[in-house]
gemmi code that builds the backbone of each chain (N, CA, C; Angstrom):
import gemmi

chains = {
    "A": [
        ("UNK", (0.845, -1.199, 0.000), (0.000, 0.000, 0.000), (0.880, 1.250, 0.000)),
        ("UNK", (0.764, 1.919, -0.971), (1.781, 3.429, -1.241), (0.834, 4.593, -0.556)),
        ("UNK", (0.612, 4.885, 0.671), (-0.144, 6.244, 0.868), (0.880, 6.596, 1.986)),
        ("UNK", (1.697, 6.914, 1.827), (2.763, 7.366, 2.580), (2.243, 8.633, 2.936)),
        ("UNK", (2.059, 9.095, 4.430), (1.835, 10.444, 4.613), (2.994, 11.089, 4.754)),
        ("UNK", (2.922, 11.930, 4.644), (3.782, 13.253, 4.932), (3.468, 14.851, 4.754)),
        ("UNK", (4.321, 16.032, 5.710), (3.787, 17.125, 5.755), (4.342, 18.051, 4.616)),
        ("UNK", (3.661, 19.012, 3.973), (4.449, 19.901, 3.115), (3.920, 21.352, 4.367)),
        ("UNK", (5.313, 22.212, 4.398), (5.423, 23.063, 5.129), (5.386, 24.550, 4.341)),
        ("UNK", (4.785, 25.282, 4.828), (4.703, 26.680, 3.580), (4.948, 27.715, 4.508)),
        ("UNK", (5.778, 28.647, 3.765), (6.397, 29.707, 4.819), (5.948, 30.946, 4.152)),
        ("UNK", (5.473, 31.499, 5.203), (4.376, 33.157, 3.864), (5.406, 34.638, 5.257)),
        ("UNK", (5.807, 35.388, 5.129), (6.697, 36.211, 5.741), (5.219, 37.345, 5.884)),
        ("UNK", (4.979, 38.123, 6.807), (4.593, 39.001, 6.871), (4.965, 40.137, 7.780)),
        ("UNK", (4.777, 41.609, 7.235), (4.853, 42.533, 8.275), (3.341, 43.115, 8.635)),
        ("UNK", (2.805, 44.354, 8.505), (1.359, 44.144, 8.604), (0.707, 43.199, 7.907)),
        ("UNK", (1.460, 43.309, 6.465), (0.099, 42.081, 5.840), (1.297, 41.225, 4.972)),
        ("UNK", (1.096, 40.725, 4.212), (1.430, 39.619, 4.009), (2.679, 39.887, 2.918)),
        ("UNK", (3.869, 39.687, 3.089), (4.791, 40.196, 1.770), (5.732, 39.297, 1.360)),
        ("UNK", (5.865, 38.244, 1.627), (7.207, 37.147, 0.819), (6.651, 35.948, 1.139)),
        ("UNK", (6.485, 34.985, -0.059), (6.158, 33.620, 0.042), (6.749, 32.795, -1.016)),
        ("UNK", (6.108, 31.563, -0.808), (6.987, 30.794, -2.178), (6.362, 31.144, -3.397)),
        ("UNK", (5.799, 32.115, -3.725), (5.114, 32.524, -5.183), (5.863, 33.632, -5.589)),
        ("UNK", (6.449, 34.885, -4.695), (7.275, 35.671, -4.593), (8.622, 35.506, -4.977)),
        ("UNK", (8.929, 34.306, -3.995), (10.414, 33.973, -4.126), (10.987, 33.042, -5.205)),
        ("UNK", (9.833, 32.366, -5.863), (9.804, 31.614, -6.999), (9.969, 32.754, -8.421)),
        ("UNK", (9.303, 33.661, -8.180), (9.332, 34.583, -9.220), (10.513, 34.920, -9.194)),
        ("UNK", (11.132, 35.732, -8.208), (12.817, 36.670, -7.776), (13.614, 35.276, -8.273)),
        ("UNK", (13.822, 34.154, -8.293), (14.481, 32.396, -8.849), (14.729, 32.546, -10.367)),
        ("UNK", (13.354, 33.336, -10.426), (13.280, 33.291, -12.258), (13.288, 34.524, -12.804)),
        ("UNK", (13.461, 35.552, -12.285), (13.824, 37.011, -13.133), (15.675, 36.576, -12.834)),
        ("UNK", (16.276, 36.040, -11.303), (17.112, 36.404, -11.688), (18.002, 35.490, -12.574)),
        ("UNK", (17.052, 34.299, -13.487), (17.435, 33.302, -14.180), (17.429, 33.861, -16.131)),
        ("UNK", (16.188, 34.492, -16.074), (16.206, 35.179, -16.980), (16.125, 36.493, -17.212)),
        ("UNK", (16.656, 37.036, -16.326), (16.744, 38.489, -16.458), (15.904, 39.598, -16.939)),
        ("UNK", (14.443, 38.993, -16.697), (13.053, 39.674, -17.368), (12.081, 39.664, -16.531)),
        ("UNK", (11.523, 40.318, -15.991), (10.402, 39.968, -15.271), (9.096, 39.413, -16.113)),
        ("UNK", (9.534, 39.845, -17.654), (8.224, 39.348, -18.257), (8.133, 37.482, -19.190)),
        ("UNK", (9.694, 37.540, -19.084), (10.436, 35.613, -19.157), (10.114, 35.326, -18.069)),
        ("UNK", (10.409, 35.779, -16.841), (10.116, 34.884, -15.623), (8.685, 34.539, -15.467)),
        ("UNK", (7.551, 35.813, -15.612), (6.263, 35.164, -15.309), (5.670, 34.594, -16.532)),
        ("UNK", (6.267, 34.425, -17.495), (5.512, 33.375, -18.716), (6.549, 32.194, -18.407)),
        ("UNK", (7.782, 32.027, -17.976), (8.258, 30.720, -17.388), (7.716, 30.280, -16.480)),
        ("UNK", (6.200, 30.852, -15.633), (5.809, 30.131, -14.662), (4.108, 30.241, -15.038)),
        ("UNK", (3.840, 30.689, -16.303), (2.547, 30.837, -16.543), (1.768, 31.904, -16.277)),
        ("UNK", (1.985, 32.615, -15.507), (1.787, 33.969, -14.691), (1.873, 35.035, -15.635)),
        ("UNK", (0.245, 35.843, -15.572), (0.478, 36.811, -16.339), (1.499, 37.965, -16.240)),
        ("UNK", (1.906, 39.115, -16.813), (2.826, 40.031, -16.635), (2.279, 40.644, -15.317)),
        ("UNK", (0.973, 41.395, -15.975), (0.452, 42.380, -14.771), (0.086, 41.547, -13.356)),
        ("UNK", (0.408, 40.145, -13.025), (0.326, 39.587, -11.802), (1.040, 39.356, -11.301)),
        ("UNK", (2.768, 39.347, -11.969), (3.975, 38.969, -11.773), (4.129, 40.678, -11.225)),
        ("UNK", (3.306, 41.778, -12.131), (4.036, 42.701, -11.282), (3.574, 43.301, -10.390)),
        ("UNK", (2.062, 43.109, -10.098), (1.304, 43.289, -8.648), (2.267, 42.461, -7.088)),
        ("UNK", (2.342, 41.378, -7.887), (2.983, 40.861, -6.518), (4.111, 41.036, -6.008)),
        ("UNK", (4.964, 41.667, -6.839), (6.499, 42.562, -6.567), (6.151, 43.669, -6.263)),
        ("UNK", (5.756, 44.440, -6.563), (5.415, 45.514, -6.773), (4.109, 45.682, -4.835)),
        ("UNK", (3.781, 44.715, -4.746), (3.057, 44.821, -3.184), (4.081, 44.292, -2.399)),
        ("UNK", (4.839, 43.214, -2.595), (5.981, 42.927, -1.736), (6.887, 43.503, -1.342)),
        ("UNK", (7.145, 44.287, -2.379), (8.102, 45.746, -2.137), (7.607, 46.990, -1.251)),
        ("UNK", (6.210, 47.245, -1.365), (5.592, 48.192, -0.467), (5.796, 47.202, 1.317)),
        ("UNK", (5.342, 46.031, 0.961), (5.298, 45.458, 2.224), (6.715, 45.648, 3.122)),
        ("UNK", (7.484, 45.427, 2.104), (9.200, 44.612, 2.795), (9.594, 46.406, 3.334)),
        ("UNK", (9.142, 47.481, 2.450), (9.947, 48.253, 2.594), (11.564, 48.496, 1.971)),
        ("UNK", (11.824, 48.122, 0.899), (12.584, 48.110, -0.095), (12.255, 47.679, -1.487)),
        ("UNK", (12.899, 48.188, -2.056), (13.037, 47.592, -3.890), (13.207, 45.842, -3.900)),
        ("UNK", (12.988, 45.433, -4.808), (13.110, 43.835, -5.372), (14.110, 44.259, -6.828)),
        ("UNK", (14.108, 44.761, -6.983), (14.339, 44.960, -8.964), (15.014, 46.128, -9.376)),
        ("UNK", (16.372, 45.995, -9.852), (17.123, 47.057, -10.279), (16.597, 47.248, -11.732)),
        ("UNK", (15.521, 48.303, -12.244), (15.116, 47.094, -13.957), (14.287, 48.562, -14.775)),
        ("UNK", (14.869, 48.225, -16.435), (14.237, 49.164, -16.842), (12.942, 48.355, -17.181)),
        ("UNK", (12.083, 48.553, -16.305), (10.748, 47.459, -16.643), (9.636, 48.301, -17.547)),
        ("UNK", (8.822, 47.389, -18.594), (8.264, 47.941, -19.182), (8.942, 48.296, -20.834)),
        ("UNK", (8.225, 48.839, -21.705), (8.713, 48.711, -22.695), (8.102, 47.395, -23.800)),
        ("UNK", (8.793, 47.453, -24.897), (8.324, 46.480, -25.877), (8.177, 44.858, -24.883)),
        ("UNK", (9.963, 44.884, -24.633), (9.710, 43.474, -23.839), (10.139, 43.684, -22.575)),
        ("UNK", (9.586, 43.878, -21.788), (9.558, 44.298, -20.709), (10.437, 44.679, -19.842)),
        ("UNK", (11.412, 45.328, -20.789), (12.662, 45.494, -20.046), (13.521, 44.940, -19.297)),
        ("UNK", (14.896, 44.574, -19.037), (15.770, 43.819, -18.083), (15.198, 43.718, -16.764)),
        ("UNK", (15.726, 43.400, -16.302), (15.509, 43.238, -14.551), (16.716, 42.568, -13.405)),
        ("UNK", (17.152, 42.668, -13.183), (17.823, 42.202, -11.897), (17.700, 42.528, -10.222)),
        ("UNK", (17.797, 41.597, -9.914), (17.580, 41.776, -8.122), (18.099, 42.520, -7.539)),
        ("UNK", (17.847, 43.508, -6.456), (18.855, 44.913, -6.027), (19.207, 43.409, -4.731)),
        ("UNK", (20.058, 44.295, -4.603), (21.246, 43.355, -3.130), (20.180, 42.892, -2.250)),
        ("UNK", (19.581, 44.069, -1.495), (18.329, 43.659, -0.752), (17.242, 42.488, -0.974)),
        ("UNK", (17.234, 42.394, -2.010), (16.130, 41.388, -2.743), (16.981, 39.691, -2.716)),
        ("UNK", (18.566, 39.987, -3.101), (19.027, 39.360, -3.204), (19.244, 37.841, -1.408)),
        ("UNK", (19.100, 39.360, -0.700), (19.575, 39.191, 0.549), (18.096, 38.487, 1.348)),
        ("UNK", (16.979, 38.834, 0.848), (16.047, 38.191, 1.574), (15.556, 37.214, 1.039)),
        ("UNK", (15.588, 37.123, -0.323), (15.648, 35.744, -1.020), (16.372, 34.704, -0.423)),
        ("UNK", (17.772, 34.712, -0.056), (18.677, 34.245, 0.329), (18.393, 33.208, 1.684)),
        ("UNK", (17.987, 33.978, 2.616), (17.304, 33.497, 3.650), (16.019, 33.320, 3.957)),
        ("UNK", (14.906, 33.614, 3.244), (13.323, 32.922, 3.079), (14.217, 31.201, 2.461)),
        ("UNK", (15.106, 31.240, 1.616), (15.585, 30.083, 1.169), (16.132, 29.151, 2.148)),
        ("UNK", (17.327, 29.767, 2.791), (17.935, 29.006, 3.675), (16.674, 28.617, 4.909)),
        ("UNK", (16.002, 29.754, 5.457), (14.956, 29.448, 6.544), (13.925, 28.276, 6.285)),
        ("UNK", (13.897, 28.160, 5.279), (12.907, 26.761, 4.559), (13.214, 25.913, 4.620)),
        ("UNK", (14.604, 25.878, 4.041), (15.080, 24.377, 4.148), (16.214, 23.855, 5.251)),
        ("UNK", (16.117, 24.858, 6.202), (16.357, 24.084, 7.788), (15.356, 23.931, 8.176)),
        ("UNK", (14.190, 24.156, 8.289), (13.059, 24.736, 8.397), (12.247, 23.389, 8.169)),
        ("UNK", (12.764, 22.732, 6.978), (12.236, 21.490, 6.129), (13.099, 20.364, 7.591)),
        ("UNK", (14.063, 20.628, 7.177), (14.855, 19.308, 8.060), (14.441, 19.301, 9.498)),
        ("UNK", (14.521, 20.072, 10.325), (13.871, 19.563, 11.222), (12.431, 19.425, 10.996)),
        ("UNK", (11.513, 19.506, 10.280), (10.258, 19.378, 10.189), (9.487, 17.768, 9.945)),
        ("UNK", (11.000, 17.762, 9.154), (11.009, 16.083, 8.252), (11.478, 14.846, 9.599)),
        ("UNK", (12.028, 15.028, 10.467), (12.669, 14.584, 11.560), (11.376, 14.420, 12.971)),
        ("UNK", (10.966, 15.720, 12.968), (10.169, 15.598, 14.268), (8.546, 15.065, 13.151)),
        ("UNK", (8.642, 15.138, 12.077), (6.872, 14.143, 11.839), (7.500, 12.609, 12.179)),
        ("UNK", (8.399, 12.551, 11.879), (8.568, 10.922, 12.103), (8.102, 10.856, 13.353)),
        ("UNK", (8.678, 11.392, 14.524), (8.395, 11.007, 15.567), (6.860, 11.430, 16.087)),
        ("UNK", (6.153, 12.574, 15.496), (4.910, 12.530, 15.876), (3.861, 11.857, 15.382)),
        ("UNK", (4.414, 11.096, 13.597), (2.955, 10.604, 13.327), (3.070, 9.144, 12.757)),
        ("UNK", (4.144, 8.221, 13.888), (4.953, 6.921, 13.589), (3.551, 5.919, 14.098)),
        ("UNK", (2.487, 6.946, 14.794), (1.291, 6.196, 14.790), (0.288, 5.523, 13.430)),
        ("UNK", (0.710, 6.822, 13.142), (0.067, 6.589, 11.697), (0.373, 5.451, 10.614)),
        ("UNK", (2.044, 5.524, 11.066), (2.660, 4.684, 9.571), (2.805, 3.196, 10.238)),
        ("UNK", (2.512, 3.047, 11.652), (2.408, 1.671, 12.322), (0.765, 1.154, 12.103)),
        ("UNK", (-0.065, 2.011, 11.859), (-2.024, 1.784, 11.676), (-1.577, 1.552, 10.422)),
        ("UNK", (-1.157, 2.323, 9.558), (-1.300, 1.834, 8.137), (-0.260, 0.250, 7.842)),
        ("UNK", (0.695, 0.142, 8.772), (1.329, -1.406, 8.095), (0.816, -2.091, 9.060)),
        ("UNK", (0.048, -2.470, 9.662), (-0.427, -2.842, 10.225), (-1.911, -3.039, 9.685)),
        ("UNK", (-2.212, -2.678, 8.993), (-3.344, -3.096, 7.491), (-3.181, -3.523, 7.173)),
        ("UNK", (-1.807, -3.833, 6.000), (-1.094, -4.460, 4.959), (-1.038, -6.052, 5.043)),
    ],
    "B": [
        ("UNK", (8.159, 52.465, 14.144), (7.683, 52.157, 13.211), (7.459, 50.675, 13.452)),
        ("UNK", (6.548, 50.315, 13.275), (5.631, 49.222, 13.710), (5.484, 48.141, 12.352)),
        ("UNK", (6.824, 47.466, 12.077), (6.463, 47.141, 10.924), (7.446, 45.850, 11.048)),
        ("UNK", (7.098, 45.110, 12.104), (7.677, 43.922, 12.518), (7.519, 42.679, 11.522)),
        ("UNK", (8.781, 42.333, 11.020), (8.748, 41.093, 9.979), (8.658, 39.717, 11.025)),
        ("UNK", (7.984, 38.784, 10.269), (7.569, 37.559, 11.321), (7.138, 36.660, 9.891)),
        ("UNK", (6.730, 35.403, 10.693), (6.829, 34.229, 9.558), (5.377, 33.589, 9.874)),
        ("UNK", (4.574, 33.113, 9.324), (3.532, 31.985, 9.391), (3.912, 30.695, 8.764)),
        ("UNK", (3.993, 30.074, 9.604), (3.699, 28.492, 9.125), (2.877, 27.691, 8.875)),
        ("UNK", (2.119, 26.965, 7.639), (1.725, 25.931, 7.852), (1.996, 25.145, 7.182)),
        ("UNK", (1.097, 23.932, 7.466), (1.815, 22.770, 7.781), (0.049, 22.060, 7.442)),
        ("UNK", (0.396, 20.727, 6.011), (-0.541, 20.521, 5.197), (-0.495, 19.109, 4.869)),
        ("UNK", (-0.898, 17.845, 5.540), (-0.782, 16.819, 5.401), (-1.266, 16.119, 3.984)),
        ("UNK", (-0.479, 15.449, 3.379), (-0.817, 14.811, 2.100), (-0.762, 12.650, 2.281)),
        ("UNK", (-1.215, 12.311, 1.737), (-1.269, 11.007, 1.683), (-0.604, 10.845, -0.098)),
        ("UNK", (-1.677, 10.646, -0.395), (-1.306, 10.695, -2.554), (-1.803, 12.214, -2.796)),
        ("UNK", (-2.826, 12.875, -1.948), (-3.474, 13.857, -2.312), (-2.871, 14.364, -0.549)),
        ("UNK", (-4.080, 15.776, -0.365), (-3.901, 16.357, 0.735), (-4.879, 16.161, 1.442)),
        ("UNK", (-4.668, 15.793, 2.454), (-5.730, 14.981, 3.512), (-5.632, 15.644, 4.763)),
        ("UNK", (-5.274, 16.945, 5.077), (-5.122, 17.434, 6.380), (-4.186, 18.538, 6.387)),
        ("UNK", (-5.034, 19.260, 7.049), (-4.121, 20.935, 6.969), (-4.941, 21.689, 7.978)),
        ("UNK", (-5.191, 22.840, 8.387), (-5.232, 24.149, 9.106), (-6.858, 23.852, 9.404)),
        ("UNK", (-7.452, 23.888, 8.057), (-9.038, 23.780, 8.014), (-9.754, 22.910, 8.873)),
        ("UNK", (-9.709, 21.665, 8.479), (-9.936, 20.251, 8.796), (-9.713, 19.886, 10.681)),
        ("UNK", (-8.480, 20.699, 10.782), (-7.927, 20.878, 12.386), (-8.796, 21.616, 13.177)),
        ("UNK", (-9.083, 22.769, 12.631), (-10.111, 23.956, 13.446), (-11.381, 22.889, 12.959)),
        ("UNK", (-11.613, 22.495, 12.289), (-13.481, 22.077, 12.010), (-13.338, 21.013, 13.144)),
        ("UNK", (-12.229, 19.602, 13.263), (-12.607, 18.640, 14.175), (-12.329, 19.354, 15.562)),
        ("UNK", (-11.555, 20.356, 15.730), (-11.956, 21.298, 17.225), (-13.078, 21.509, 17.616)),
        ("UNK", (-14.073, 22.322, 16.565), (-15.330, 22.419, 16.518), (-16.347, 21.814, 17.057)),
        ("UNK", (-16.255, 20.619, 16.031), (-17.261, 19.350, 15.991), (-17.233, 18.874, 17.553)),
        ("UNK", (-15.585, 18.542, 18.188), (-15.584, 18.075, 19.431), (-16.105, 19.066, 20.402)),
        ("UNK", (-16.219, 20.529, 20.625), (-16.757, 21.526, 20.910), (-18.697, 21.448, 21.366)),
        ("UNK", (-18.595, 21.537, 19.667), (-20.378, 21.719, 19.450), (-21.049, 19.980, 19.209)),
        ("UNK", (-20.417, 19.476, 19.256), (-20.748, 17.728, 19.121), (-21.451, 17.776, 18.096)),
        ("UNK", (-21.092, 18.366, 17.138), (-22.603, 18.630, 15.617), (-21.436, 19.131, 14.599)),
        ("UNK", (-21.906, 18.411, 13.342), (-21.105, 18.690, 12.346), (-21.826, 20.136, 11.773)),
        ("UNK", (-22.879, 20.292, 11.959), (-23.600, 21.342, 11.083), (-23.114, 22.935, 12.231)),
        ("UNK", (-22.878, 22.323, 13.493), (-22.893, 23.749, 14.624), (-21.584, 24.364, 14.729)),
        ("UNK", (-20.762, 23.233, 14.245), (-19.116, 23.719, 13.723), (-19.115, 24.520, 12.594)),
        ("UNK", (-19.686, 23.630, 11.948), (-19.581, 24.192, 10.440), (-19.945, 25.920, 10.361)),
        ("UNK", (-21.389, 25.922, 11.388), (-21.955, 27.352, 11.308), (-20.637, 28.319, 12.009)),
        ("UNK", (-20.070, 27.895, 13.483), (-19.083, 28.694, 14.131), (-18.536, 28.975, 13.606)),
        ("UNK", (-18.034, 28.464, 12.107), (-16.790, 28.738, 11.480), (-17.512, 29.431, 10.494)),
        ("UNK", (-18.462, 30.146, 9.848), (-19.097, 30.920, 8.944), (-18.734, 29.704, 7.780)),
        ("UNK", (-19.116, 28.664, 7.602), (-18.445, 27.677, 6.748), (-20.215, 26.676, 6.146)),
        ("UNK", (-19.783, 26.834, 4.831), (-21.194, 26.042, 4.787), (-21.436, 24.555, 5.157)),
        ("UNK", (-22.591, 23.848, 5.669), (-22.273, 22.563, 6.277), (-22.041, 21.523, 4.856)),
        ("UNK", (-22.674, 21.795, 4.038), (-22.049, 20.861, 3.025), (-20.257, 21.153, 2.515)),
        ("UNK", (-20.101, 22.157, 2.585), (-18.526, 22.400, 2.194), (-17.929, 21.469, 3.378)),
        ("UNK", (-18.397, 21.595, 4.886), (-17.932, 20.865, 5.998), (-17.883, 19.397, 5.676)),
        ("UNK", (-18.920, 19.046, 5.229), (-19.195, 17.681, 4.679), (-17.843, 17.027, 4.029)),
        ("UNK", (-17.924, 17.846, 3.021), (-17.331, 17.639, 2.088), (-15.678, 17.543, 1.958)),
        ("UNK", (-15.262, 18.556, 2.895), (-13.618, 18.399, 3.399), (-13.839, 17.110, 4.523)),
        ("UNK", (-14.515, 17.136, 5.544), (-14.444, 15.842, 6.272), (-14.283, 14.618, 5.418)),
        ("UNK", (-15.355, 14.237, 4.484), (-14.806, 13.471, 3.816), (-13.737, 12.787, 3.129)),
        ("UNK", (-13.445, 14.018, 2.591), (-12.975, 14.226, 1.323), (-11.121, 13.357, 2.323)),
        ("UNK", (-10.800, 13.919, 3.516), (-9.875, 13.721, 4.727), (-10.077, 12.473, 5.086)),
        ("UNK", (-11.482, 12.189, 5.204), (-11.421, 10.442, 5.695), (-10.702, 9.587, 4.657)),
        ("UNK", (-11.298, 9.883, 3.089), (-10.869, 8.846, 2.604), (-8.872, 8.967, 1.951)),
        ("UNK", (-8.830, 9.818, 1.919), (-6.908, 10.101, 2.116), (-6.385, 9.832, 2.789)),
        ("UNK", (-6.932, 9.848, 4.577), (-6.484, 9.276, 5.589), (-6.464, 7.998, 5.441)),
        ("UNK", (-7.645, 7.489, 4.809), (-7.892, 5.807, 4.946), (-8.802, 5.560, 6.648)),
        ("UNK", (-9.294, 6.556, 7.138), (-9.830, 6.336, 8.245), (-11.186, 7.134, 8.467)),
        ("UNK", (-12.416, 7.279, 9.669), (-13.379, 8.000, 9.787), (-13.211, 8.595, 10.720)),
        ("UNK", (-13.302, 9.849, 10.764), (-12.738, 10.818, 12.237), (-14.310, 11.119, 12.522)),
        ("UNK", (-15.301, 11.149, 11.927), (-16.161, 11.110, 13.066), (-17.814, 9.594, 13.537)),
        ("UNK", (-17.838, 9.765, 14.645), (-18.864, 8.554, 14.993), (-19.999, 9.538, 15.215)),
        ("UNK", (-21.582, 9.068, 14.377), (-22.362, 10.211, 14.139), (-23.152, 9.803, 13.702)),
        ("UNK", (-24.426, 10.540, 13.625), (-25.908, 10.341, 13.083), (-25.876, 11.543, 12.299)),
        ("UNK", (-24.856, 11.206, 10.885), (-25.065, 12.944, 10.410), (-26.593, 13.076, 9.669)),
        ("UNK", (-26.561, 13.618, 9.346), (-27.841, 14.190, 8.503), (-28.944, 14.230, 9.061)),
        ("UNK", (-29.999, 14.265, 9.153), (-31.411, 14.086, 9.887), (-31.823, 16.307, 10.183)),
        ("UNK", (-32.504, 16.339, 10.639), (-33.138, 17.500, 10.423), (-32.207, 18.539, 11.494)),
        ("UNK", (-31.187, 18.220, 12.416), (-30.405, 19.033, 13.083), (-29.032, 19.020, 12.852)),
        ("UNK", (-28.457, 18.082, 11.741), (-27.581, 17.385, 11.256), (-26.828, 16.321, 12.158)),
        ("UNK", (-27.698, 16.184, 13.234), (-27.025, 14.766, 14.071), (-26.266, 14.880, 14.442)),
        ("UNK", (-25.740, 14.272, 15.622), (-24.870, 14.390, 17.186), (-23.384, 13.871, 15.951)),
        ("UNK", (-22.546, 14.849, 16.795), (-21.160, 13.996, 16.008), (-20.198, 13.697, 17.065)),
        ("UNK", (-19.050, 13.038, 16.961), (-17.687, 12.549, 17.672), (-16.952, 12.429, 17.262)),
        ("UNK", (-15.742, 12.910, 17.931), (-14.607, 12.467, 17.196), (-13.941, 11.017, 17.277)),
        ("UNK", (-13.960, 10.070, 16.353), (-13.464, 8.699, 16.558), (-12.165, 8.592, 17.480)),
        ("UNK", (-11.498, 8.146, 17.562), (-10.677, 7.620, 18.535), (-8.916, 7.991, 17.180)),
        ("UNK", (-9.380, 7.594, 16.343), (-8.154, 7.717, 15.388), (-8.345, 9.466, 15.250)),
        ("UNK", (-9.504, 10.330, 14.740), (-9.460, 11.671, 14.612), (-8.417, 12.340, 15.731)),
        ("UNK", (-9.104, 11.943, 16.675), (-8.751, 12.550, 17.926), (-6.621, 12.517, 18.095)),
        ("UNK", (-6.479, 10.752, 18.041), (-4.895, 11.116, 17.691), (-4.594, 11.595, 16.620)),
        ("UNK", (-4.612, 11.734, 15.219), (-4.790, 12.483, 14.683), (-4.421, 14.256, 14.798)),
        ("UNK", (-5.393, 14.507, 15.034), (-5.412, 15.768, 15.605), (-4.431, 16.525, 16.974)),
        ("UNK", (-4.425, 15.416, 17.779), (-3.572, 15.203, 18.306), (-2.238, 15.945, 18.144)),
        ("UNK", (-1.885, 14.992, 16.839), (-0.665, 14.766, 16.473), (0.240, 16.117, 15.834)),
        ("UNK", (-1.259, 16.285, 14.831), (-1.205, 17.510, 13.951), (-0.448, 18.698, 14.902)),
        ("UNK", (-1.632, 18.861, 16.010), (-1.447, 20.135, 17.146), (0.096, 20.534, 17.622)),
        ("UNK", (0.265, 18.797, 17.866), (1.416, 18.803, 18.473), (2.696, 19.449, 17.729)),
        ("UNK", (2.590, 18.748, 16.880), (3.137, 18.917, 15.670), (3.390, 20.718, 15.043)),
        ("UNK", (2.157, 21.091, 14.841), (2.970, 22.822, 14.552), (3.209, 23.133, 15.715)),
        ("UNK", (2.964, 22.697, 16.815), (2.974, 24.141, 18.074), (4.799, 23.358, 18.304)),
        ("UNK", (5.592, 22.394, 17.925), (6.939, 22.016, 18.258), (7.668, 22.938, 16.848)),
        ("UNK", (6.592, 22.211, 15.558), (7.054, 23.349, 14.882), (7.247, 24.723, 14.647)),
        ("UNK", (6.394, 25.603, 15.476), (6.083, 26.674, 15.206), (7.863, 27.586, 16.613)),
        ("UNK", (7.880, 26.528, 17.334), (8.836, 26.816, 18.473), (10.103, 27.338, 17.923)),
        ("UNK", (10.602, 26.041, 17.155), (11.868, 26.396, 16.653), (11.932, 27.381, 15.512)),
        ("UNK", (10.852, 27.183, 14.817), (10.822, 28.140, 13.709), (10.705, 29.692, 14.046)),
        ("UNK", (10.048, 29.993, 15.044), (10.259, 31.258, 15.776), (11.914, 31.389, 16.533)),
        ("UNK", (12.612, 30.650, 16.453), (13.904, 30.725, 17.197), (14.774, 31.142, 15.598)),
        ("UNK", (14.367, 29.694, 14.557), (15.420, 30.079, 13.403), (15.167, 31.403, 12.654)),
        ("UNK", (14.247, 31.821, 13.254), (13.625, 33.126, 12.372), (14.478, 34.259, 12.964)),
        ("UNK", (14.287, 34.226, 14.450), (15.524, 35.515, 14.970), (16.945, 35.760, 14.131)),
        ("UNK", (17.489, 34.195, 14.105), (18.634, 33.722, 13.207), (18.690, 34.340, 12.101)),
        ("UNK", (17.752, 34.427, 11.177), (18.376, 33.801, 9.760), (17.658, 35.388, 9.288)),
        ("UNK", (16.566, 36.389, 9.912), (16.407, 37.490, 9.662), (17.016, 38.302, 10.486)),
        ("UNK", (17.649, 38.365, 11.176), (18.084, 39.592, 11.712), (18.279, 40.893, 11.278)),
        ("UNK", (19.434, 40.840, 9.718), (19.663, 41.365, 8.865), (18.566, 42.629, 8.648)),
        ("UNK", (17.339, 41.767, 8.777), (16.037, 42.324, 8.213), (15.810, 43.704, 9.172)),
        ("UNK", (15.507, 42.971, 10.426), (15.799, 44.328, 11.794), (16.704, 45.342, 11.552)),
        ("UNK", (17.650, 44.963, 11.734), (18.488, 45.904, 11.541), (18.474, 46.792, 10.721)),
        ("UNK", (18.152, 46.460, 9.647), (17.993, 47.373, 8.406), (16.951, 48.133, 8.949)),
        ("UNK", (15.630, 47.498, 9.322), (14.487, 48.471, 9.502), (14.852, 49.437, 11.018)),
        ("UNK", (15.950, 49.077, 11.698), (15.968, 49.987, 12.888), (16.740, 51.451, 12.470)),
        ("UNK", (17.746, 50.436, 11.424), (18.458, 51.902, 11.189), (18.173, 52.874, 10.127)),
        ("UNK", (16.590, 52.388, 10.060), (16.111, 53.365, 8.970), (15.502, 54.421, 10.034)),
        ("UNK", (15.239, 53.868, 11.527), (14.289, 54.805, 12.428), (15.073, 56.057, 12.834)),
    ],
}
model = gemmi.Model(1)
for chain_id, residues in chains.items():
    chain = gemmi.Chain(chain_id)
    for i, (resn, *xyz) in enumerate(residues, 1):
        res = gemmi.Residue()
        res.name, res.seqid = resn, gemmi.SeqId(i, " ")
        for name, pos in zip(("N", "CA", "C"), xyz):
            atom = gemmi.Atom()
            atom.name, atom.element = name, gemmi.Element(name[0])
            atom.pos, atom.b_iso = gemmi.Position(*pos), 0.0
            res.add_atom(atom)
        chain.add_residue(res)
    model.add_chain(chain)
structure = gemmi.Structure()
structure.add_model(model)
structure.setup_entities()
């Protein structure tokens, strides 16, 4: 029997309201992969004007720039990450995936009930 | 300036699909609460068939029935939480509030940067 449980963990950053998540930081992955904000959100399906609402509110949120970029234009101009952007990317990243490891460690031990009920079916 | 960066976690159980997350946790609180699937459902401004319908939808991903009940009938019938819900839920609880511990510790860690910046903007 393959129903292996396990937890997926989601990390959303907020100051009053809500400003860095994995939809955010997935985007900042892919402008600074293709150097476009308007390649990055058609590399993820994402329209332009939603790719740039959500930078564009994350940046009001964080209180700094995301994007050194002449944005706009025919094709939407270059883009690159200002240091800052660079810098909180950096650690929403690292914070996840320590974040992951102990997470992955302590379900074993809280839900070894579970995976003993389920072989214990079998 | 009141513009404190902080993290939310959650934390979203999957089997093959997703069988347990945030929702499902507050509704079987409920249910054990109001002993009624329909009186949860209402506490939570939540419609009782949508309630229905995630309970379910959780039993059969789990592979188990979290509640013992006379649902339906004209008050929607006395409910319980089975004996597996209950660890379960349990587990879940346990589970973010260990997670939520350290993750508030790695968060001092790994943002600091973030503070700082916003203090020495004050």
């Amino acid at each position: 029997m393959d129903n292996k449980l396990h937890a997926n963990i989601s990390v959303r950053l907020f100051t009053d309201e809500k400003c860095f998540g994995p939809g955010i930081a997935l985007l900042l992955h892919r402008i600074n992969e293709h150097k476009s904000l308007r390649s990055a959100a058609i590399s993820m399906g994402m329209a332009y004007s939603k790719a740039w609402t959500i930078l564009k509110s994350s940046e009001k949120s964080l209180g700094f720039k995301l994007l050194n970029s002449t944005i706009g234009g025919k094709n939407g101009g270059g883009a690159m990450l200002t240091e800052d952007a660079k810098a909180i990317l950096a650690a929403y990243d690292e914070y996840c995936a320590e974040l992951k490891k102990y997470a992955d460690k302590l379900f074993d031990k809280k839900f070894s009930f579970y995976k003993e009920k389920q072989d214990s079916k079998e």
